[in-house]
TORLUM-552810 format. One record per residue (C-alpha): residue number from 1; x, y, z; chain. Coordinates in steps of 0.25 Angstrom, whole numbers, plus 2048, in hexadecimal, padded with zeros to 3 digits. Example, Ala and Ser with C-alpha at 12.3 -4.5 7.8 and 13.67 -1.06 7.14 Angstrom:
// TORLUM-552810
(1; (831; 7EE; 81F); 'A')
(2; (837; 7FC; 81D); 'A')
END
This chain:
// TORLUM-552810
(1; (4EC; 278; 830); 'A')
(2; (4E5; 281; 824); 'A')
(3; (4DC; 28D; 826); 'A')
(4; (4D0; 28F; 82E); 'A')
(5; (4CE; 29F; 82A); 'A')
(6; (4CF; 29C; 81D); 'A')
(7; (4DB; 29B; 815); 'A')
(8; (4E1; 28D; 815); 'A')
(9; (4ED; 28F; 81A); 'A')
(10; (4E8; 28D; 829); 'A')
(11; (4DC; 286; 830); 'A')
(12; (4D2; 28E; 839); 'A')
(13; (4C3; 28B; 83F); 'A')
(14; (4C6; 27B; 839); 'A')
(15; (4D1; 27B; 844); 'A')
(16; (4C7; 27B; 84D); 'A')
(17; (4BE; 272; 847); 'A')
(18; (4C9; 267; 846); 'A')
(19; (4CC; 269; 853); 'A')
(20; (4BD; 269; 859); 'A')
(21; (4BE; 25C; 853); 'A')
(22; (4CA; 255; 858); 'A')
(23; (4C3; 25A; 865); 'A')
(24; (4B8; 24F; 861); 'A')
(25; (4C0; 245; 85D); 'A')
(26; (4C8; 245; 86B); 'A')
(27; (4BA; 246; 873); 'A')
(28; (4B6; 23A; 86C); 'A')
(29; (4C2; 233; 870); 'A')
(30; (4C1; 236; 87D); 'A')
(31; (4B3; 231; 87D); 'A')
(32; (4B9; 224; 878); 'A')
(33; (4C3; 223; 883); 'A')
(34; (4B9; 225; 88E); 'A')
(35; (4AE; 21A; 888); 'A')
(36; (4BA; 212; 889); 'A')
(37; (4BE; 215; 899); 'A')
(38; (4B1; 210; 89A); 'A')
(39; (4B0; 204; 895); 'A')
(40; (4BD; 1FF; 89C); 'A')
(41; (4BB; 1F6; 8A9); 'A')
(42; (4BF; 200; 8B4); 'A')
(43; (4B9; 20B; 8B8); 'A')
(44; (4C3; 212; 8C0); 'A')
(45; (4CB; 212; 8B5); 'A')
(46; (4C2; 218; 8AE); 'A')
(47; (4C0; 224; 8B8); 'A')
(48; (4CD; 224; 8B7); 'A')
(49; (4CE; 225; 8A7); 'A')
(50; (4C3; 231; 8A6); 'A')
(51; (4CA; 239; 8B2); 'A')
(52; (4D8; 239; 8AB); 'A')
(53; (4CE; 23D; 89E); 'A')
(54; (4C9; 248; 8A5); 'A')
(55; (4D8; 24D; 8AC); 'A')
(56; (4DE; 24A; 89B); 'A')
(57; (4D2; 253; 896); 'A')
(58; (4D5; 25E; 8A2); 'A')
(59; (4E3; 25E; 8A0); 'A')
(60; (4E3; 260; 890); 'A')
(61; (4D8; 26C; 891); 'A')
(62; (4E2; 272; 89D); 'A')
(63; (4EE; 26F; 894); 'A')
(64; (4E6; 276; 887); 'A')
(65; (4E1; 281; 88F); 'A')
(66; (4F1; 283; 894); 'A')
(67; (4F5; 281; 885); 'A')
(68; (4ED; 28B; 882); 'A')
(69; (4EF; 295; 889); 'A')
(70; (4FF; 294; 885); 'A')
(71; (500; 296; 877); 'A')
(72; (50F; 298; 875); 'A')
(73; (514; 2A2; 86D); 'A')
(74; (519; 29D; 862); 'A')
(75; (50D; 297; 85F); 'A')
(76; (508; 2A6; 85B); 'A')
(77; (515; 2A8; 853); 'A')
(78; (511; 29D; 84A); 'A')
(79; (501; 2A2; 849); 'A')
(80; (505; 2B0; 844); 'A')
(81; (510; 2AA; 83A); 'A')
(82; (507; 2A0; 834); 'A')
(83; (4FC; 2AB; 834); 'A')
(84; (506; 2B5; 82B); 'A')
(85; (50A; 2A9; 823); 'A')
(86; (4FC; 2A5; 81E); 'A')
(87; (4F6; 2B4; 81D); 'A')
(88; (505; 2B6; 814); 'A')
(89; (4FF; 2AB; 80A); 'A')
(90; (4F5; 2B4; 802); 'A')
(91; (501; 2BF; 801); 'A')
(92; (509; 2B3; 7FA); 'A')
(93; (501; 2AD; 7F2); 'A')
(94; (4FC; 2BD; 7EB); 'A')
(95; (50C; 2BD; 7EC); 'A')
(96; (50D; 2B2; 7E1); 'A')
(97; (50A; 2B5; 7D2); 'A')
(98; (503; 2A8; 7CE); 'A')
(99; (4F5; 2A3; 7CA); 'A')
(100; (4EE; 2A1; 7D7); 'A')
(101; (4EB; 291; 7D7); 'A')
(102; (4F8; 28F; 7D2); 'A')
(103; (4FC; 296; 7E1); 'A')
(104; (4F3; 28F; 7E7); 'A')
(105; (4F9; 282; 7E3); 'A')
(106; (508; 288; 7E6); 'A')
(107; (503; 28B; 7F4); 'A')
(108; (4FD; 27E; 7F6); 'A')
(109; (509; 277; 7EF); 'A')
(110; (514; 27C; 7F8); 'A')
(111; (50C; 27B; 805); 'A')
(112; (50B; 26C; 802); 'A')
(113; (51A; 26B; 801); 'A')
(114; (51D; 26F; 80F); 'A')
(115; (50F; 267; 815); 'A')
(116; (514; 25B; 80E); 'A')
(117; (521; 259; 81A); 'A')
(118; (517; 25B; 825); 'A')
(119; (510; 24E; 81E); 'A')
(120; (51C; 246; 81E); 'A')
(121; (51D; 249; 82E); 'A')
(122; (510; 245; 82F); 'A')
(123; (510; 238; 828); 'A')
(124; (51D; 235; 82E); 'A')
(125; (519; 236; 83B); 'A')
(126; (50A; 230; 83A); 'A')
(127; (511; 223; 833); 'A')
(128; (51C; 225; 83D); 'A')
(129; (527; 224; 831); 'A')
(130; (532; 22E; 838); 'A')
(131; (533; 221; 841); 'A')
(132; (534; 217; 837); 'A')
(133; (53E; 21E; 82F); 'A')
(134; (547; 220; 83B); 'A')
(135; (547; 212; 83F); 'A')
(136; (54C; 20F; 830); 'A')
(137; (558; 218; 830); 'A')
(138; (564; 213; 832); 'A')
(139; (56D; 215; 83F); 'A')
(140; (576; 21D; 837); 'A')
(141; (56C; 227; 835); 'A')
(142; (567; 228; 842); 'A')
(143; (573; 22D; 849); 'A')
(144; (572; 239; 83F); 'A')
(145; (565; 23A; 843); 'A')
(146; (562; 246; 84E); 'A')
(147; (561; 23E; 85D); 'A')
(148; (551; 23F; 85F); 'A')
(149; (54F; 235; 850); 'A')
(150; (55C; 22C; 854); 'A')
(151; (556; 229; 863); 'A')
(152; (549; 225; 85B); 'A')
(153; (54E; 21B; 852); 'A')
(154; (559; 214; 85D); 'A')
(155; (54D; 214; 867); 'A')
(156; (541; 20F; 85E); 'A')
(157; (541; 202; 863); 'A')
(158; (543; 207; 871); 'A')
(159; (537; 211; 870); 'A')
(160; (530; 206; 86A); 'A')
(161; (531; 1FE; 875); 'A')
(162; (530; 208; 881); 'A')
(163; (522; 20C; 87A); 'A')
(164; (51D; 1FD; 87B); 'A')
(165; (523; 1FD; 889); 'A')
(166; (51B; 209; 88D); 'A')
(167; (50F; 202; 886); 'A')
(168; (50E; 1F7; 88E); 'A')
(169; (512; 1FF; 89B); 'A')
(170; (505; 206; 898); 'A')
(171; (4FD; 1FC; 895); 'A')
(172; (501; 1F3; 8A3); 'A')
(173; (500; 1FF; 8AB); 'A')
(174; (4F3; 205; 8A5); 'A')
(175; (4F6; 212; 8A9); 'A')
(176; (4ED; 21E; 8A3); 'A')
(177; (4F7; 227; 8A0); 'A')
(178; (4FD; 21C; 898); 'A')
(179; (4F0; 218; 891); 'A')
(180; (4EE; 224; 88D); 'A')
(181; (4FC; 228; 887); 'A')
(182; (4F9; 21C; 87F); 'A')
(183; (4EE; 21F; 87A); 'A')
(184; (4F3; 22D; 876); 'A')
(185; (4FE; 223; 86E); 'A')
(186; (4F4; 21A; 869); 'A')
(187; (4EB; 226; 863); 'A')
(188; (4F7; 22C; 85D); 'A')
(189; (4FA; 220; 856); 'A')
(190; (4E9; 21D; 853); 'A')
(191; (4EA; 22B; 84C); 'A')
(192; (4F6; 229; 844); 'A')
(193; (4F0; 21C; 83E); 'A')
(194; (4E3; 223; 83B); 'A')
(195; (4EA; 22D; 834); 'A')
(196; (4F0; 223; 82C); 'A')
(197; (4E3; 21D; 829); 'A')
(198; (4DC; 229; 826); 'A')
(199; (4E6; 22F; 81E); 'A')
(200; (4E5; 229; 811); 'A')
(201; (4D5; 226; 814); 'A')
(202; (4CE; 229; 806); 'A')
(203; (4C4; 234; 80E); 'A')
(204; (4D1; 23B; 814); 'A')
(205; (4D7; 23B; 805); 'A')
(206; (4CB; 241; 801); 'A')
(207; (4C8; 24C; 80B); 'A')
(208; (4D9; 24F; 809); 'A')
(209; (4D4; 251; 7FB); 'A')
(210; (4C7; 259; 7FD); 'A')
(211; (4D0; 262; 806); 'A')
(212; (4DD; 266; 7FE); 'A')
(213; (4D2; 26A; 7F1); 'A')
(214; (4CB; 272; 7FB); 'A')
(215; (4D9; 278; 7FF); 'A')
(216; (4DC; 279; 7F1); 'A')
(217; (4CF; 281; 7EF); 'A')
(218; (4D1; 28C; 7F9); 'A')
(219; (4DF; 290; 7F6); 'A')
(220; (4DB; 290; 7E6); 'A')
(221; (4CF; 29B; 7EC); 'A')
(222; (4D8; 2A1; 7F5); 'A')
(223; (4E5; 2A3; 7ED); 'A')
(224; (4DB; 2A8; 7E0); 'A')
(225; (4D4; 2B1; 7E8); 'A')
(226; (4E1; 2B8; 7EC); 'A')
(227; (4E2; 2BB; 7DE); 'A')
(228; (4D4; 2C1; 7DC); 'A')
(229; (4D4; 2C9; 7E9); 'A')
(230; (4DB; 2D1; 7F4); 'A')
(231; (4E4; 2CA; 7FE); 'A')
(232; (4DA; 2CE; 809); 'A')
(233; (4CC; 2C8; 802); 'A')
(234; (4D4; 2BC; 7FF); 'A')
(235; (4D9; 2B8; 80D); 'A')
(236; (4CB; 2BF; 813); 'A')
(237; (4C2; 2B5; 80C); 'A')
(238; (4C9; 2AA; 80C); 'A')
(239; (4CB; 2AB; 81C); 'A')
(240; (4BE; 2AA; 81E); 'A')
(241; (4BD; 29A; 81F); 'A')
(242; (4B8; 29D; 82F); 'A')
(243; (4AC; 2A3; 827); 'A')
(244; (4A9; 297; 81D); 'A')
(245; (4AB; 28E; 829); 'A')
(246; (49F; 294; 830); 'A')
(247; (497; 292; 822); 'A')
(248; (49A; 283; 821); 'A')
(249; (497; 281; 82F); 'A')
(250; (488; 288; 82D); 'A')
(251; (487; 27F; 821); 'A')
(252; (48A; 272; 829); 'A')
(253; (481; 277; 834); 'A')
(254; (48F; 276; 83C); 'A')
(255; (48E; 27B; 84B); 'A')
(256; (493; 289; 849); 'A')
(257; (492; 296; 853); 'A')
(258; (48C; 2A4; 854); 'A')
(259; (49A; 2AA; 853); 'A')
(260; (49D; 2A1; 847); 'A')
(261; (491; 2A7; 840); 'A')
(262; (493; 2B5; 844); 'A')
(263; (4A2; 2B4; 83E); 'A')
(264; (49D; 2AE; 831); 'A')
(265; (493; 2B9; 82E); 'A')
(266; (49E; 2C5; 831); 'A')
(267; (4A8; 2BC; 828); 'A')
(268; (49E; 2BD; 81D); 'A')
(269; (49C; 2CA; 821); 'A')
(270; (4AB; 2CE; 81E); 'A')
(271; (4AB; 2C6; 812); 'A')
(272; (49F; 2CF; 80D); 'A')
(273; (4A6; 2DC; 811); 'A')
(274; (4B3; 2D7; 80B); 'A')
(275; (4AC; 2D4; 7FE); 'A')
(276; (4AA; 2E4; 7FB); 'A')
(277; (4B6; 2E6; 7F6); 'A')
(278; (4B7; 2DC; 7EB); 'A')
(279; (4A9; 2DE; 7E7); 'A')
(280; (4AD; 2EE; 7E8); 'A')
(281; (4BC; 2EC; 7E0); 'A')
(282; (4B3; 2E3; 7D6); 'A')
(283; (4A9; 2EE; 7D1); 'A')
(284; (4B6; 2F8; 7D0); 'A')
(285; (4C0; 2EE; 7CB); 'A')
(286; (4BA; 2E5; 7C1); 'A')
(287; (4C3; 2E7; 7B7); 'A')
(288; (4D0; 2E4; 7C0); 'A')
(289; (4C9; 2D6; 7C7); 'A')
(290; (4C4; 2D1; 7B7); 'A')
(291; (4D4; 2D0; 7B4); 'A')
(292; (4D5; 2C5; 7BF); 'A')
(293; (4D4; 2B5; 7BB); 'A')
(294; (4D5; 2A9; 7C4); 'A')
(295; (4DF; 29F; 7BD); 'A')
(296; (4E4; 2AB; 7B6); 'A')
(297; (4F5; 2AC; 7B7); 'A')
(298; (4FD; 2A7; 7AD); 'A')
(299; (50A; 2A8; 7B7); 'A')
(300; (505; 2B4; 7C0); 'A')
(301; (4F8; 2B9; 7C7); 'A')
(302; (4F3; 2C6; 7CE); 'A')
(303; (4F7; 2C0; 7DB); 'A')
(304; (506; 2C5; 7DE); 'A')
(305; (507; 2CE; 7D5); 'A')
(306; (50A; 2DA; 7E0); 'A')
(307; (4FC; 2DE; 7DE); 'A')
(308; (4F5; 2E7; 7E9); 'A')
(309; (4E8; 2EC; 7E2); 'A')
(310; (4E0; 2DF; 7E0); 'A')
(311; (4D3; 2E1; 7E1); 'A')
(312; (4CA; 2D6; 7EC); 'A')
(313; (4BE; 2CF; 7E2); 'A')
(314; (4B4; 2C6; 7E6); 'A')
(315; (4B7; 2BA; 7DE); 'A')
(316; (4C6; 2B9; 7E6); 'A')
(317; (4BE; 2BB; 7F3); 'A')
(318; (4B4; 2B1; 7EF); 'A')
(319; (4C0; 2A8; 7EC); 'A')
(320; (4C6; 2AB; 7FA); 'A')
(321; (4BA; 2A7; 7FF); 'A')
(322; (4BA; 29B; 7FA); 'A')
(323; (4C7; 297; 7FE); 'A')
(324; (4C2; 299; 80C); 'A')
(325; (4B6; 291; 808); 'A')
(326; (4C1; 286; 804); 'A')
(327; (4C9; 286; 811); 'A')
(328; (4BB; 285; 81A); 'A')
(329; (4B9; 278; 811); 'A')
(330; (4C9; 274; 813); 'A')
(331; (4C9; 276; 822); 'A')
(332; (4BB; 26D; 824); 'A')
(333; (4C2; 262; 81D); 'A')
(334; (4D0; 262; 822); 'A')
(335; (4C8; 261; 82F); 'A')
(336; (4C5; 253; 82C); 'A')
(337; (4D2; 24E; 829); 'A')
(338; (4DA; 259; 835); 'A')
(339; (4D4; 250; 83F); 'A')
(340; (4DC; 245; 83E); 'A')
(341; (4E7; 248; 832); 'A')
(342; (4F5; 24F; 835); 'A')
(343; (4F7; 25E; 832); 'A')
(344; (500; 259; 826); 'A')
(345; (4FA; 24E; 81F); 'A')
(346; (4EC; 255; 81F); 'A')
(347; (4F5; 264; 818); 'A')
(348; (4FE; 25E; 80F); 'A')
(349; (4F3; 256; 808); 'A')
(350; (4E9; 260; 807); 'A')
(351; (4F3; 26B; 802); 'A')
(352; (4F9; 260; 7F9); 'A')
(353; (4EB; 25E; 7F2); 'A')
(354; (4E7; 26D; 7F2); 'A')
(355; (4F4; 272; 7EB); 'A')
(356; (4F2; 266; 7DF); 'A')
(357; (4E3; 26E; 7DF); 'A')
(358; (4E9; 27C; 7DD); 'A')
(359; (4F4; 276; 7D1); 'A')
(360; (4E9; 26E; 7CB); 'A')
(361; (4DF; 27C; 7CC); 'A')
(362; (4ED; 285; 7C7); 'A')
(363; (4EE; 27A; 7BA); 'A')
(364; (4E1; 27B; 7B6); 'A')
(365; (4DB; 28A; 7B9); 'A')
(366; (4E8; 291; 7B8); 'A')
(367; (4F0; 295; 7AD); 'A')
(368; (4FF; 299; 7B2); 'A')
(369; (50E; 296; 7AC); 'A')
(370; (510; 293; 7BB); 'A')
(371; (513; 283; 7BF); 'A')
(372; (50B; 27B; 7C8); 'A')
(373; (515; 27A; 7D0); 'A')
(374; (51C; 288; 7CD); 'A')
(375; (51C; 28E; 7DB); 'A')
(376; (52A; 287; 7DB); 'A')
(377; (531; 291; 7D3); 'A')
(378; (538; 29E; 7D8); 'A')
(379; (52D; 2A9; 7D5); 'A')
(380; (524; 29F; 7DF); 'A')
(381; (52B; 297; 7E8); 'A')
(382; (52D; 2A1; 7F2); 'A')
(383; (51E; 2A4; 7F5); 'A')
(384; (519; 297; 7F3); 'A')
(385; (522; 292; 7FD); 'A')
(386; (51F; 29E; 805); 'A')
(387; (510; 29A; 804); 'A')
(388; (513; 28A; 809); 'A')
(389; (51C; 28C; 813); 'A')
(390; (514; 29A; 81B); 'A')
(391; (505; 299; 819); 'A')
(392; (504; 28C; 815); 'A')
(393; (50D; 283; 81E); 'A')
(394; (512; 28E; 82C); 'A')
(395; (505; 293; 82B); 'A')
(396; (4FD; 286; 82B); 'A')
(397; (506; 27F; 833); 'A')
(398; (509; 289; 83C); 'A')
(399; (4F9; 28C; 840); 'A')
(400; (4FA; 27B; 842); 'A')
(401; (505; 27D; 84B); 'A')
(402; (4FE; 288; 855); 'A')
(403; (4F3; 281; 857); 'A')
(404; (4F8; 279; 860); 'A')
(405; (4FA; 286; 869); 'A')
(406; (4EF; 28E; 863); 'A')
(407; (4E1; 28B; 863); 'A')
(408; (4DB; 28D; 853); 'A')
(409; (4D2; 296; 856); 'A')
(410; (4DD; 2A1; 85A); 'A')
(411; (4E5; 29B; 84B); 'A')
(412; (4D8; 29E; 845); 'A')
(413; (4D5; 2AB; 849); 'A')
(414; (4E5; 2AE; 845); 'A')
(415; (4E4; 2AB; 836); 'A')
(416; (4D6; 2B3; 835); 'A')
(417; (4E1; 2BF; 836); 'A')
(418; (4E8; 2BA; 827); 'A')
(419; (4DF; 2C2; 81E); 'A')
(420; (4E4; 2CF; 825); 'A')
(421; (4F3; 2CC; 826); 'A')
(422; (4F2; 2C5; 818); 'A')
(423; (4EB; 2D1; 811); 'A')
(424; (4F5; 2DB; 819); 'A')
(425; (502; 2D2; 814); 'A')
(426; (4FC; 2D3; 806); 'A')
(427; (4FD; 2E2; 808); 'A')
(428; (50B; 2E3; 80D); 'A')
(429; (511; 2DB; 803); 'A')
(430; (50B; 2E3; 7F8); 'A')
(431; (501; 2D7; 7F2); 'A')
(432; (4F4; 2DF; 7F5); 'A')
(433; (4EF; 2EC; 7FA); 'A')
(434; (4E7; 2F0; 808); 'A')
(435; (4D8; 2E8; 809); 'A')
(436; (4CE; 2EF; 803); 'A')
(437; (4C4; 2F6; 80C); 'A')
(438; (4B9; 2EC; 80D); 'A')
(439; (4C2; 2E2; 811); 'A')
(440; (4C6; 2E8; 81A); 'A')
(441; (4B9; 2E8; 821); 'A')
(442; (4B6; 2DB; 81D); 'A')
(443; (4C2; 2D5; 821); 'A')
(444; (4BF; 2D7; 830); 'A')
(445; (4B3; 2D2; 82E); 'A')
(446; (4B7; 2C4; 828); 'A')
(447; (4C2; 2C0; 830); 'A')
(448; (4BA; 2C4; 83C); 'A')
(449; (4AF; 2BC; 839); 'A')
(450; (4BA; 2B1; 838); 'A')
(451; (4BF; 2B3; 845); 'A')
(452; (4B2; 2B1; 84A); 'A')
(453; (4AE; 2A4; 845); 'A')
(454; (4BE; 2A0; 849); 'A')
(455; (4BB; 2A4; 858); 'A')
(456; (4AB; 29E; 858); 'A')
(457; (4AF; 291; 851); 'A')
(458; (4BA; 28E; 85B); 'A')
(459; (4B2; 293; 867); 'A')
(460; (4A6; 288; 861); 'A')
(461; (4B0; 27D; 861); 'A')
(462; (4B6; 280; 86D); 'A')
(463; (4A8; 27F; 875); 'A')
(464; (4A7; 272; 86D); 'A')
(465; (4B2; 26C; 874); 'A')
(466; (4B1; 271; 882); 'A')
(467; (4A2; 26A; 87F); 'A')
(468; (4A8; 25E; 87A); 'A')
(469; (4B3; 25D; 887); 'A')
(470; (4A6; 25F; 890); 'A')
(471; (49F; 255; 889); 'A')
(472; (4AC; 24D; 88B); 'A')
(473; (4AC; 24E; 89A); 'A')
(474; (49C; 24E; 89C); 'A')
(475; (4A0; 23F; 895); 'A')
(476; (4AB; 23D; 89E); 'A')
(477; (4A4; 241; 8AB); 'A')
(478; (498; 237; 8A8); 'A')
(479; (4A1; 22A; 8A6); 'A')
(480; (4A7; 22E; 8B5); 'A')
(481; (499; 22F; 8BB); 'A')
(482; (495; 222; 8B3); 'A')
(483; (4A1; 21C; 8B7); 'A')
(484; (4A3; 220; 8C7); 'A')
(485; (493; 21C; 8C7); 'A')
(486; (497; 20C; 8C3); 'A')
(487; (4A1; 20D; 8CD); 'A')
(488; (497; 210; 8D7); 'A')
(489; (48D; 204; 8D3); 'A')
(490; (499; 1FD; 8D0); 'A')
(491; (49C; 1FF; 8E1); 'A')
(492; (48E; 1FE; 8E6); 'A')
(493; (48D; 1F1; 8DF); 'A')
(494; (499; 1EB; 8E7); 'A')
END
């Protein structure tokens, strides 16, 4: 999951273009399927096949609507404590007195850590290895085993063979329903075997590559830039991926909407207004802002040091920026793979690769008595840990979780409110002081422009598909009339 208003530790408007385009995918399929009904021998069955269609497709838009409408409550629970766990990762990391891609790579480090169990889960079940190993084990080990692991491996064999029987039953009686279940099966199966194929395909490895650098990129911008300005800027320009988004889609001549445009221009608006103050703190601080280095920290930096006076500049805002520049790029390309690759072995990769960036950049630009791998020691285990296991695996998995209850766009909206609780929890614990004043009119003005192009863009792709389900039943309802109109020759002939 991975982050849509910009910082990368959730997803927003991409959501909603993966999911416009699994919508596709699926209205392909069920093209397939009907050119297939009719180019079977019977055309009763046929009737037949695009009436329980039509039931399936009214049925799952009832049972979404009804879904929908009965969001459980725990399901907010989780969207306000992944919320405060990602706006709490800027306060952390200004909270840990290091050079800042040294952070970066301690952040990303961690995180890949914990991501790395979900991958085992997910190639043990994709290659279906939890089965194998408890057909191997001995029967000593089983009976220790808890009861639901034990039935499974005394009844393999037995399953096994109630599968083939149900198998046969359905293909003797050619029941829909049956079909149907099978072919659910059979695509299930079909999936997992693509995946396997596409995994270690040389254009997959290669845009898993292309995406942990550009990972790697935006937290190096984002982490420095929470060493050159406040808190507030930092999270401010660096949520404003929803904004860039609008830009590349112009640039690609993408479809895009009035609303989308009309929130890109009071986003810039903001980011104008917010510019003020650093341009105003630069003419009056010069002295203060010249002290400042990027690689500079031999074993500390200005970040955690307690400070509540630092002063916003524009090169930390431009840097912010272009961390939010990095995630629209990042989300564009994990789009690619999202489509068909599992939550897991799409983030551990990519996090994996971004975190060898970050050290690699540390080595080289960074001058610091700190290890590589230093976040292991006392002073720094804490908040490192803090950081992987909050904003970067609850956080993200937890947005991941909800939207199976949530639609994106209400996630979306949610996370444009980290800037706020980010800069206010940076206050409270004593890291920075209050925003300064034209950020506090420009801050409003950013995140609402995001909140526009949030809403627009989901509104856009939602008429897509009700346009695309209209096209689907338009298609279905001439290959009735085609077909009851053979009949009818069909019985004036005889």
């Amino acid at each position: 999951m991975k982050k849509e208003n910009g910082n990368c530790d959730t997803e927003p408007i991409p959501l909603s273009i993966i999911l416009s385009n699994d919508n596709e995918n699926t209205n392909e399929t069920i093209i397939e399927t009907n050119n297939k009904s009719d180019t079977s021998g019977n055309d009763n069955n046929n009737n037949d096949n695009n009436n329980n269609n039509n039931n399936n497709n009214n049925n799952e838009n009832k049972e979404k609507e009804h879904h929908h409408h009965k969001v459980p409550i725990f399901a907010y629970v989780i969207l306000g404590f992944a919320l405060l766990a990602m706006s709490s990762s800027g306060v952390a990391l200004k909270s840990i007195e290091a050079p800042p891609l040294l952070k970066a790579s301690w952040r990303l480090q961690s995180t890949s850590i914990l991501l790395f169990f979900g991958l085992i889960y997910e190639v043990t079940m994709i290659y279906n290895f939890h089965k194998k190993i408890i057909q191997k084990l001995p029967k000593s080990l089983i009976l220790l085993l808890p009861n639901k692991i034990s039935i499974i491996y005394n009844n393999f064999d037995k399953l096994k063979e109630e599968e083939e029987q149900e198998q046969e039953q359905n293909e003797d009686e050619q029941n829909e329903t049956n079909y149907n279940n099978q072919k659910k099966e059979i695509e299930k199966e079909k999936n997992k075997e693509e995946i396997k194929i596409k995994l270690f395909q040389r254009k997959t490895i290669l845009i898993l590559l292309g995406t942990g650098i550009i990972l790697g990129f935006h937290f190096s911008f984002w982490i420095i830039s929470l060493d050159k300005t406040t808190l507030a800027h930092s999270l401010l320009f660096v949520t404003s991926s929803p904004i860039m988004i609008v830009l590349v889609m112009i640039i690609r001549r993408a479809p895009i909407s009035k609303g989308e445009i009309i929130g890109c221009i009071l986003g810039f608006i903001g980011l104008i207004i917010t510019l003020f103050d650093s341009l105003f703190f630069n003419n009056n601080n010069n002295n203060n802002n010249n002290d400042d280095s990027i690689g500079s920290g031999s074993g500390s930096s200005s970040i955690g040091s307690g400070k509540s006076n630092q002063n916003p500049t524009v090169y930390g805002d431009f840097l912010a920026l272009m961390g939010a520049v990095c995630i629209v790029f990042y989300l564009f390309a994990g789009s690619l793979l999202r489509k068909w690759m599992p939550l897991f072995c799409y983030a551990f990769p990519v996090t994996f690769i971004a975190s060898i960036f970050c050290s690699i950049a540390s080595l080289i630009f960074e001058e610091t008595d700190l290890f590589i791998f230093g976040w292991v020691s006392k002073s720094f285990i804490l908040l490192t840990c803090y950081l992987a296991v909050f904003p970067g695996f609850i956080g993200h998995t937890g947005m991941n979780a909800i939207i199976k209850y949530i639609e994106p766009v209400v996630i979306s909206v949610t996370l444009l409110l980290e800037p706020p609780i980010g800069s206010l929890m940076g206050y409270v614990v004593g890291v920075e002081g209050l925003p300064t004043f034209f950020t506090f009119i420009g801050g409003p003005f950013i995140i609402g422009g995001c909140l526009l192009v949030t809403i627009s863009s989901h509104l856009r792709n939602k008429k897509l598909q009700q346009q695309q389900q209209q096209q689907q039943q338009q298609q279905q309802q001439q290959q009735q009339q085609q077909q009851q109109q053979q009949q009818q020759q069909q019985s004036q002939q005889n």
